[in-house]
C-alpha positions, 0 to 999 in steps of 0.5 A, a space after each residue: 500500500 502506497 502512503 500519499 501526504 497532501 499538504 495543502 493550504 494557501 490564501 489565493 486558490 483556496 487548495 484545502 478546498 480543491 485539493 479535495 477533488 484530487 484526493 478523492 479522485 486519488 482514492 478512486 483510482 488509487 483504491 490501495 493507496 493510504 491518502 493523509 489531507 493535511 490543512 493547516 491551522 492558519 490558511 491566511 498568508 500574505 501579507 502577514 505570513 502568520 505561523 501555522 502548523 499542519 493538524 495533529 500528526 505527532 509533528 509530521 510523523 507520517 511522512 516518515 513512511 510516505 512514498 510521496 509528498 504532494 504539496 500545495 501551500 503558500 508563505 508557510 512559517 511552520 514549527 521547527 519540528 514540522 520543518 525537520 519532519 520536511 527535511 528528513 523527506 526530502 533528504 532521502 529522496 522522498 518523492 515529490 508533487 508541487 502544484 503552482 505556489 509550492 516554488 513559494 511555500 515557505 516564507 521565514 524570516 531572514 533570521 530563521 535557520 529555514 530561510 533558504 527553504 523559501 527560495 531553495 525549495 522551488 529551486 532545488 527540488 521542484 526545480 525552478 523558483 518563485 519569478 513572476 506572472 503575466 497579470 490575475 486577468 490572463 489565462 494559459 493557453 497550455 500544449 503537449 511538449 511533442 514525445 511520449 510520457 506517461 504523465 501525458 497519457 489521455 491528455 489533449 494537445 491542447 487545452 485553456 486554464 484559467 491560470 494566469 501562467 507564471 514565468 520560471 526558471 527550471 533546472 538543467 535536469 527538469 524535462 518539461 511536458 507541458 507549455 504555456 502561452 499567456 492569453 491576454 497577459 497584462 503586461 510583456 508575455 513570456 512563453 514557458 514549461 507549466 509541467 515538467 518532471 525530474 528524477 533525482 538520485 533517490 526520487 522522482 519530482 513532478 511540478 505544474 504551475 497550473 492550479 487555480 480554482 477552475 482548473 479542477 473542472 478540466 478533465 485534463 487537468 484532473 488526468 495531469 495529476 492523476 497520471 503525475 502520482 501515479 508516475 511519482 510512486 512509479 
């Protein structure tokens, strides 16, 4: 039995509710796998970036035996407990699946023994950091990178989110698979990876800028992620 962690939890797209319909979808085609939803105690984040803590699981002890992390927070400051438990995951090539802020899920101040998680984060596991974005009013216009992988299977060539396509700066080793166009950008457009995957020594990382509130109505998009965990746990 496969031990799926869903860490979910930001101010702007309101993952502790979305992130719901993938958990359900999860235990639907996944029936052997054990799915822990975890919100945090705080949902706000910007501008204050207030502490919070994710439930009451003895400090994050159930990522000790998971087989993926999937992450989907904003400007988190969590205890130093939760953030060893993090630690620990990740430093053994624990699998992980970041869905749009996660390149921005922590936010500690520059005194704090996990200030490089802000940045270093997105850079060094999901494999690009927080850049910017082309304006709350645009949308993606999102197309298959040509190739086959099975992240990509069932998926249309083409197809429109409703997010606003964030810019990146990905790593050498991230493959990407999917491509966005900004659809009205508010300001000089960008074009960019919105999913890509990386396979680390120990590990396997899927991440997709993709994630607002409508992108949960696609089918595709749905399907992305599905497919995305299931490849993660391989």
């Amino acid at each position: 039995m496969s031990s799926i962690v869903i860490l979910a939890g930001e101010g702007e797209y309101a993952s502790h509710r979305t992130m719901k319909i993938y958990a359900d979808d999860l235990r639907a085609e996944l029936p052997d796998a054990e799915v822990h939803f975890l919100v945090p105690d705080v949902l706000d984040d910007y501008p204050d970036f207030p502490a919070s803590t994710f439930g009451d699981l003895g400090d994050l002890d159930v990522l000790a035996d998971a087989d993926l992390l999937v992450i989907y927070t904003r400007f988190r400051v969590l205890p130093d407990e939760q953030m060893a438990r993090l630690a620990d995951y990740v430093r053994r090539g624990g699998n992980v699946l970041g869905l749009r802020t996660s390149t921005h899920a922590f936010h500690f101040p520059d005194d704090s023994p996990w200030a490089p998680w802000n940045d270093g984060f997105g850079r060094d596991v999901l494999g690009s950091p927080w850049v910017s974005h082309h304006g709350h009013s645009s949308r993606t216009e999102v197309t298959r990178v040509p190739g086959e992988h099975p992240v990509l299977a069932g998926l249309p060539d083409r197809f429109t989110s409703r997010s606003w396509l964030y810019r990146v700066r990905s790593q050498p080793d991230c493959r990407p698979l999917l491509l966005g166009e900004p659809i009205d950008p508010e300001d000089a457009p960008t074009a960019g990876a919105v999913a890509w995957v990386r396979e680390r020594p120990r590990g396997r990382v899927f991440y997709t800028s993709l994630g607002h509130p409508d992108d949960f109505a696609l089918e595709a998009f749905r399907r992305l992620l599905v497919n995305a965990t299931r490849w993660c746990l391989g």
